[in-house]
C-alpha positions as CSV (number, residue, x, y, z in Angstrom):
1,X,-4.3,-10.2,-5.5
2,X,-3.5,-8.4,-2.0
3,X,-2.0,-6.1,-3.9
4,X,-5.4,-5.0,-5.7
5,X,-7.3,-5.5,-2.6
6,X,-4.8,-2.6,-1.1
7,X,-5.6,-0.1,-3.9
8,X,-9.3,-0.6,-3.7
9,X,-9.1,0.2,-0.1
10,X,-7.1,3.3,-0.6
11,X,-9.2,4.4,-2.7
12,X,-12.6,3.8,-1.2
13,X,-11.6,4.8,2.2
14,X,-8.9,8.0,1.4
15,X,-9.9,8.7,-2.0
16,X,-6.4,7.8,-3.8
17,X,-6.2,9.0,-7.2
18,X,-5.3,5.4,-8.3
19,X,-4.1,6.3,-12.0
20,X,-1.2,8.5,-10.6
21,X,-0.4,6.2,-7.5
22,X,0.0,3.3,-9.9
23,X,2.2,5.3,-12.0
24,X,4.2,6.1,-9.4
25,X,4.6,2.5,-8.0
26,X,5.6,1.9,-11.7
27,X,8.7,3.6,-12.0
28,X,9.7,3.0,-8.5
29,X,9.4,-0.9,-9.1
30,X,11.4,-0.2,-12.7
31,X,13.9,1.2,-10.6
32,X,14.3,-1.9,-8.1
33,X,16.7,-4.4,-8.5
34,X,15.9,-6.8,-11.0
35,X,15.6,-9.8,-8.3
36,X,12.9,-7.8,-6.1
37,X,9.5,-9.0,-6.4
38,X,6.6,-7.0,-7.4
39,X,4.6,-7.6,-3.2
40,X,8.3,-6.0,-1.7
41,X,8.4,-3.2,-3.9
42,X,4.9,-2.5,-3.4
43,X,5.4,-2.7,0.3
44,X,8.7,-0.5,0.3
45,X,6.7,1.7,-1.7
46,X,3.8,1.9,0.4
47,X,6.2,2.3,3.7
48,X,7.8,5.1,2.2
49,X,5.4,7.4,-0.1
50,X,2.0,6.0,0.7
51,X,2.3,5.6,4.9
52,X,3.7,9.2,5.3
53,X,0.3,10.4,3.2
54,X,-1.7,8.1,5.6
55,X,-0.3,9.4,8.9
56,X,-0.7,13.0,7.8
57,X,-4.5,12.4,6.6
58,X,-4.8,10.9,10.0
59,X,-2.9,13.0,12.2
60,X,-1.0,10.6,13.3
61,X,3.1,10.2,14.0
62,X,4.7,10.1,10.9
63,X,6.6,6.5,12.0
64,X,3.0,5.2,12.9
65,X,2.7,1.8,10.7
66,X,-0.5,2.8,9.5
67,X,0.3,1.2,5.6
68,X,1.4,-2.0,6.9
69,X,-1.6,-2.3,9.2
70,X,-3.7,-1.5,6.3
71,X,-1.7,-4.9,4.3
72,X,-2.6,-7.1,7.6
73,X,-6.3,-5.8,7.7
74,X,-6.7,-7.2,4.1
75,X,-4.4,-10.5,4.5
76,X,-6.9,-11.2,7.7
77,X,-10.0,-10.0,5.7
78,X,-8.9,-12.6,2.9
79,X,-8.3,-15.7,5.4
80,X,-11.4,-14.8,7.0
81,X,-13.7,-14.9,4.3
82,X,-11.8,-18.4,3.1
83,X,-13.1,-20.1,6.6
């Protein structure tokens, strides 16, 4: 479900072409090993295609964690709207 929430916000706020993202997240989880989950593979993948693409679009250091901030922000939003 966080998973969705991350695509939506990727799109809405930096305009990801979600079609071709998703294809790419869908060979790169193919090529995992068979034993990682679909939530690591997604975040590998965001830490090393999607973050760079962040940082750049916000001028930012490269090694900035912007992607993984962007998984916390919806965890939080999630728990938060639970309460």
């Amino acid at each position: 479900m966080h998973i969705l929430i991350v695509w939506d916000e990727l799109r809405l706020r930096f305009g990801f072409d979600l079609k071709a993202w998703k294809n790419d997240f869908s060979s790169f989880l193919a090529s995992q090993p068979r034993n990682t989950t679909e939530t690591d593979a997604f975040i590998q993948f965001g830490n090393r295609r999607i973050n760079p693409v962040l940082n750049s679009i916000l001028r930012r250091n490269e090694l900035y964690p912007t992607f993984n901030n962007l998984i916390l922000y919806v965890v939080r939003q999630k728990r938060n709207q639970k309460k």
